[in-house]
C-alpha positions, 0 to 999 in steps of 0.5 A, spaced: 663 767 309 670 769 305 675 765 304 680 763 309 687 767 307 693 762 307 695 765 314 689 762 318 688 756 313 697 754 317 693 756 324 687 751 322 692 745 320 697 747 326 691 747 331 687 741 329 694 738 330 694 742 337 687 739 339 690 732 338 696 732 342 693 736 347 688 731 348 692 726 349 696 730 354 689 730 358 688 723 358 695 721 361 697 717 354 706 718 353 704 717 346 699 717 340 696 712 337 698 710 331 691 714 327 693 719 331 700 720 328 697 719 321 693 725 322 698 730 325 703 728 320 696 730 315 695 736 318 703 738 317 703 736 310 698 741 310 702 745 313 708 745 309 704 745 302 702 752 305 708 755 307 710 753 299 704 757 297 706 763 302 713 763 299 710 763 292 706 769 293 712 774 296 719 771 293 721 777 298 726 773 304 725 778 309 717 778 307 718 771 308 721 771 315 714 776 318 710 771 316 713 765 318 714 769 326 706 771 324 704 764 324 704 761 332 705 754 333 713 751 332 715 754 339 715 751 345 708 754 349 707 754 357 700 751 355 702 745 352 701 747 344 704 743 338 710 746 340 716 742 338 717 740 345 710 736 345 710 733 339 717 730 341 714 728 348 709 724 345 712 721 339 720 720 341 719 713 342 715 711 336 720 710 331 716 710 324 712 717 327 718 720 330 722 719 323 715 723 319 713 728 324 721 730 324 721 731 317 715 735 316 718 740 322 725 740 320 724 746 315 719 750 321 724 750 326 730 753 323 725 759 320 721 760 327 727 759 330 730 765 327 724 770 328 724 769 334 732 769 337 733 776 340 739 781 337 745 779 336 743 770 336 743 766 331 739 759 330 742 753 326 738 749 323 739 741 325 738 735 320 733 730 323 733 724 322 734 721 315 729 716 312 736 712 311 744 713 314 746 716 308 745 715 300 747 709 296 755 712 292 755 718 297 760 718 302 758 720 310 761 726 312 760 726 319 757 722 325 751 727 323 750 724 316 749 717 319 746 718 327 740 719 327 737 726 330 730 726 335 727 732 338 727 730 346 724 735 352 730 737 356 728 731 360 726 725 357 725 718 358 726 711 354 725 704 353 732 701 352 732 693 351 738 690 355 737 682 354 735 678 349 733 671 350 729 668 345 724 661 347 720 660 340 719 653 340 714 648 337 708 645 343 705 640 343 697 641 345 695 643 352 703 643 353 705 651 357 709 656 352 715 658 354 717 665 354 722 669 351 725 675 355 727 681 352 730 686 358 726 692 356 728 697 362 726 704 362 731 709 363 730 717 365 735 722 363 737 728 361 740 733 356 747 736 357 749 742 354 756 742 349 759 749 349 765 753 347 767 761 346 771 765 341 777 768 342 775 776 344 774 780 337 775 787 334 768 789 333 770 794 328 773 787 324 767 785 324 763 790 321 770 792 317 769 784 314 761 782 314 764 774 312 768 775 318 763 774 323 760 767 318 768 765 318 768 765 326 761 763 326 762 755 321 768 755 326 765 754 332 759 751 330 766 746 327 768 745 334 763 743 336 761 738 332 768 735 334 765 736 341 759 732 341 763 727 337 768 726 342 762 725 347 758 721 343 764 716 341 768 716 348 763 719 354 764 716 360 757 718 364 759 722 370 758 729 371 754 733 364 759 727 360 754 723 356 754 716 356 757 715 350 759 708 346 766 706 350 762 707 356 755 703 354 754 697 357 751 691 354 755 693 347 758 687 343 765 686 342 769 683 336 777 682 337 781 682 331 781 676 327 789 675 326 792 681 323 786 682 317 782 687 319 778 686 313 776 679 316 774 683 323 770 687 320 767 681 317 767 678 324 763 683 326 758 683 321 757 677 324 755 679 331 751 684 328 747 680 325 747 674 330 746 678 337 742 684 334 739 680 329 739 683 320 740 690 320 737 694 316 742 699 316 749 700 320 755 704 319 763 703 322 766 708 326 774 709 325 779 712 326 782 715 319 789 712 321 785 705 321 781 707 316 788 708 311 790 701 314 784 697 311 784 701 305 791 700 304 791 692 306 795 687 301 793 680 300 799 675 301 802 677 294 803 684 295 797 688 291 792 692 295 785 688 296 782 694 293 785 692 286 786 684 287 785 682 280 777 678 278 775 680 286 770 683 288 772 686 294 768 688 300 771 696 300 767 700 296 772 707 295 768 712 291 763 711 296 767 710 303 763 703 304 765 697 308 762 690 307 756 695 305 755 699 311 757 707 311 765 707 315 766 715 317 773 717 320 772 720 327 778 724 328 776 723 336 777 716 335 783 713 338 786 708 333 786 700 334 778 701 335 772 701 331 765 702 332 759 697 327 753 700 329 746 699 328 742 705 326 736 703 330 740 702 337 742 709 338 740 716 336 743 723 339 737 728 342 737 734 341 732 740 344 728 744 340 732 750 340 737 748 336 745 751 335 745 757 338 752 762 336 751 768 341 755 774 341 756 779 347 761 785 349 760 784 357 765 786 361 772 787 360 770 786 352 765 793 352 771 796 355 776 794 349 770 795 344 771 786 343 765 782 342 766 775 343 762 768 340 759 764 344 757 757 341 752 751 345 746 746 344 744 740 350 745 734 346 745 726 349 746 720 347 740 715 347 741 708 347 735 703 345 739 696 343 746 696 346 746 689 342 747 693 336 753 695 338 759 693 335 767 694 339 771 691 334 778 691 336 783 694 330 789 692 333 
C-alpha cells in the first residue's frame, strides 16, 4: 500500500478528532471527557506538525494557501464536523481543554478562513486565549492582551457561579456535614454583532494606492476594538448591548481609602482575594487619567512613590504593573473608576468566523465609482465568577 501524502495523513488526524466529537454529539454529552480532550488535542498536534512539514515542501504562500482550502476540517459543517463550532460546543465550559484546543486551531482558523472568504472579504486572525494575561516585563496593550478570547456558537450557554458560602468545618463521628453552596446558575445567551462602515472611497484611490486599502482597513478594525472595549467595560445589557462589568451583578466593590489610590488598589487586592479567593492571575482596568494619577502619587514629602528612596514600590513602570497585576488604560473608561479582575471570572466570546473587513460598491456608491468598508464580528461577554470582580472607586 503506498504511503500516505502529508495531505490525507491531516484529514486522518482531522477525522479521527471528528469521530470523537460526533460520538459525543450522538450521546447527548455537552462536553468531553477528559481522555477525550487529550486525544483531540493529540490529534491537532498531529495536525499542526503536518502543516509545518507542508510548509516546508512548498515556501510558495499562494501554493501554501491551496492546500490549506484542499484540507477540509476547520470550518463550520452542516453534519456537525470537527469544524471549529463543534469543538467550541463541546469544550467552552472546560477551562483547561478550551485553553489547549484554542491553541492548536488559532493558526487554521486565520488561513482556512481566508481561502475560503468570497472576493472582496478579509478574515482577521483573532488571539485566543493565552496560557497567561500577558508575559512577565511587557506591558498590556489592550483588553485583548489580558481577556481571555473563546470560540462560542452564536448560541451558547454557561455555568456561572453567583454566591458562594463555604461550611467546611470538623465533625464529629456520625455527626451530619453541613453544606456549603456555591450558587452555580446556568445562563443562555447569545453573541451580538459589533460593527461600523468607512466613509465612501474612491476606488480609483484604491487602486492608485494598494496601502490605501490596508490604511483603512487597520483603522476600522482599531475602531472596533475601541467599540468592543466600550461594551465590555460599560454595556448595559438591553437591546444587542453586552452585559458589561458596570452592569454585572454580583461583582465586588472597593471604595477609595482616603485620597491614596495606591492603598485602594491595595484594598482591592484584599477583596480579590477574600471573596473570589488567591488569583492566579488578574489584571487593572483604568482609565489613563487615573492611571497618570497613580503613577504620579507623592508620599507626604513631595517625591513620587515611584523614586521613594530605599522602598520597594508596589508600581512597576517599565512593565505597566500594579501591586503585581497587569493595569491597561481604556480610553472608554470614565475616570475615577477602575476594574481588578480575575482572568478566570470573565472571558470574551467570539464566533468562528473571526473579523470580517468587507468592501462593496451597492448603490449610490457604483453610481460614483466609491467602494465603502465594512467592519464586524459578534462578540459577548461571559461571565463565570462575578466574585472575581473588583469596582474600585478612584475618586
Amino acid at each position: 500500500m503506498p504511503a500516505l501524502s502529508l495531505l490525507d495523513q491531516r484529514k486522518a488526524a482531522i477525522d479521527a478528532a471528528n469521530r470523537i466529537v460526533n460520538t459525543a454529539k450522538a450521546e447527548g454529552r455537552l462536553t468531553l471527557e477528559a481522555g477525550e480532550v487529550a486525544t483531540v488535542n493529540g490529534h491537532l498536534a498531529e495536525v499542526d506538525a503536518l502543516d509545518l512539514k507542508i510548509k516546508a515542501a512548498d515556501d510558495s504562500s499562494e501554493t501554501l494557501r491551496r492546500l490549506s482550502g484542499a484540507s477540509p476540517g476547520f470550518v463550520p459543517t452542516e453534519d456537525g464536523g470537527l469544524g471549529v463550532p463543534s469543538v467550541a460546543r463541546y469544550l467552552n465550559l472546560g477551562h483547561d481543554g478550551r485553553k489547549s484546543i484554542a491553541a492548536s486551531l488559532q493558526s487554521k482558523i486565520g488561513v482556512n478562513g481566508k481561502a475560503l472568504a468570497p472576493a472582496g472579504t478579509a478574515v482577521t486572525d483573532v488571539p485566543l486565549t493565552p496560557s497567561s494575561p500577558v508575559a512577565q516585563g511587557q506591558p498590556a496593550a489592550s483588553i485583548f492582551d489580558v481577556l481571555f478570547v473563546v470560540l462560542v456558537m452564536p448560541n451558547y450557554a454557561y455555568l456561572k457561579q453567583t454566591t458562594r458560602s463555604n461550611a467546611a468545618a470538623a465533625v464529629a463521628t456520625g455527626g451530619t456535614k453541613p453544606t456549603s453552596t456555591y450558587g452555580l446558575t446556568r445562563v443562555e445567551d447569545r453573541l451580538r454583532v459589533v460593527a461600523h462602515l468607512s466613509e465612501p472611497v474612491d476606488r480609483f484611490w484604491l487602486e492608485d494606492a494598494p496601502s490605501l486599502r490596508t490604511f483603512l482597513a487597520n483603522e476600522l478594525l482599531y475602531g472596533l476594538s475601541l467599540g468592543v472595549e466600550a461594551e465590555v467595560l460599560g454595556g448595559d445589557g438591553t437591546g444587542e448591548s453586552f452585559t458589561g462589568l458596570a452592569h454585572l451583578s454580583g461583582v465586588q466593590s472597593q471604595a477609595l481609602v482616603g485620597t491614596d489610590l495606591i492603598h485602594t488598589a491595595r484594598s482591592a487586592v484584599t477583596k480579590l482575594q477574600t471573596g473570589h479567593g488567591e488569583a492566579a492571575g488578574a489584571f487593572w482596568l483604568v482609565a489613563p487619567e487615573d492611571w497618570e494619577a497613580i503613577e504620579t502619587q507623592t508620599i507626604s514629602a513631595g517625591q513620587f512613590v515611584l523614586t521613594e528612596a530605599g522602598a520597594a514600590v508596589p508600581i512597576e513602570q517599565a512593565s505597566r504593573r500594579l501591586w503585581g497585576f497587569p493595569v491597561v488604560p481604556v480610553i472608554s473608561q470614565a475616570p475615577g473608576t477602575g476594574w481588578l479582575v480575575a482572568t478566570d471570572a470573565v472571558s470574551l466570546g467570539i464566533d468562528t468566523q473571526g473579523v470580517r473587513v468587507d468592501w462593496s460598491d451597492t448603490g449610490d456608491s457604483f453610481a460614483k465609482n466609491q467602494l465603502i468598508a465594512r467592519c464586524e464580528a459578534r462578540y459577548n461577554l461571559l461571565a463565570y465568577r462575578p466574585l472575581g470582580v473588583v469596582k474600585v472607586a478612584l475618586s
